[in-house]
N, C-alpha and C positions, 0 to 999 in steps of 0.2 A: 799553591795555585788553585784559583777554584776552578769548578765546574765548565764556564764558559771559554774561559782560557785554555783548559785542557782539552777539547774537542775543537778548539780551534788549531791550536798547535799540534793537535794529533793530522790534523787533517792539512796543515803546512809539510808533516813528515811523508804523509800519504804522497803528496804533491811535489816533490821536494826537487825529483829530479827533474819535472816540465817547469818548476818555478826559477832553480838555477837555469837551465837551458835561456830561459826569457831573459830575466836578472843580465845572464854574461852577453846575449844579442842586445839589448838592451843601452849597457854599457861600458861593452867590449872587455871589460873584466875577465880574465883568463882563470884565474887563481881565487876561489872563495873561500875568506876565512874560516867563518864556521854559522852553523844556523843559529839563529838567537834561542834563549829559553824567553817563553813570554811571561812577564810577570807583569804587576800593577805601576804605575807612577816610573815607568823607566821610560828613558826617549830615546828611539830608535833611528837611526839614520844614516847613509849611504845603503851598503848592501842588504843591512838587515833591513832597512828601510823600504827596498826594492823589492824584497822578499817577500814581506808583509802587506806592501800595498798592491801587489799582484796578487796577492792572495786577497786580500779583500773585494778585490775585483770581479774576482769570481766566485762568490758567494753572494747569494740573494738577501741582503739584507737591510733593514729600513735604513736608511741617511739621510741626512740634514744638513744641509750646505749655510755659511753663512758669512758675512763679511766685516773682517776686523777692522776697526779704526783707522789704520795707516793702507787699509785697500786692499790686504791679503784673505784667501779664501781659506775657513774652515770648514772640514767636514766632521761631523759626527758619525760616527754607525755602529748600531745596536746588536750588541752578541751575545743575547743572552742577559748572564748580571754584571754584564760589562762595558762602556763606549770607549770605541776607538776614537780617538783625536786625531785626526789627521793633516796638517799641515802642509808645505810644501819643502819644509826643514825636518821633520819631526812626524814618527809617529809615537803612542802613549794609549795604554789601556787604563781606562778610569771604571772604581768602580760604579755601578749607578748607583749605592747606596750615597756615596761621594759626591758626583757629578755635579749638583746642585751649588753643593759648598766651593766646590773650583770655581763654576762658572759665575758665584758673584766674584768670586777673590780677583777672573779675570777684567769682570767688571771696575772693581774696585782698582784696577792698576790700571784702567782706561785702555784696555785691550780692546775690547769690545761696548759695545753701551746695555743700558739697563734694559732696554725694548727688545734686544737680538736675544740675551738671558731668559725673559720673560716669553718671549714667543717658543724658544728653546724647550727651556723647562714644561711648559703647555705641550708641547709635542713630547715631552719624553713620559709624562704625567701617564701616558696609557701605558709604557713598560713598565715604570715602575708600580701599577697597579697589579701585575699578573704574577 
């Protein structure tokens, strides 16, 4: 796990017990299986899903929203040398050395179009400068 990921998930553990608390008021889920490890290209969803997007919630970090082909919203958000993808099914840590090469492949399977890619990639162009 790099860098990003680890101080992300350190600070899920930090959080753990106001993010289950929300997670089970949320939805009604009595019983949590278990917190996820975070890693790269895995896709996360229901509870881990719940987990993770409360978390990301509250943390101040750049996002970029954007809309798929069939009318669904993507978000991106920037953690470091990482973006989350975040979906309404799915979330996934991409790294940003990668992100690039996803986002034409999502192009190329007509997920998305080549303009949302390109305004994308222009917005991510300043992380991955630093």
């Amino acid at each position: 796990m790099s860098t990003s990921l680890s101080v992300f998930e350190k600070r899920m553990y930090d959080m753990i017990d106001d993010l289950l608390n929300f997670c089970a008021d949320f939805c009604s889920e009595k019983h949590f299986v278990s917190v996820p490890d975070l890693r790269e290209n895995v896709f996360y969803r229901d509870c881990e899903y719940c987990l993770i997007k409360t978390l990301l919630d509250s943390v101040d970090a750049p996002t970029y929203s954007l809309l798929t082909r069939d009318g669904r919203y993507l978000e991106y958000v920037v953690l470091g040398e990482h973006v989350a993808e975040v979906s309404n099914e799915f979330i996934q840590f991409i790294s940003l050395d990668n992100v690039a090469e996803y986002l034409r492949d999502l192009a190329e399977f007509n997920v998305i179009d080549s303009d949302s890619v390109d305004e994308l990639l222009s917005w991510l162009s300043a992380f991955l400068k630093q």
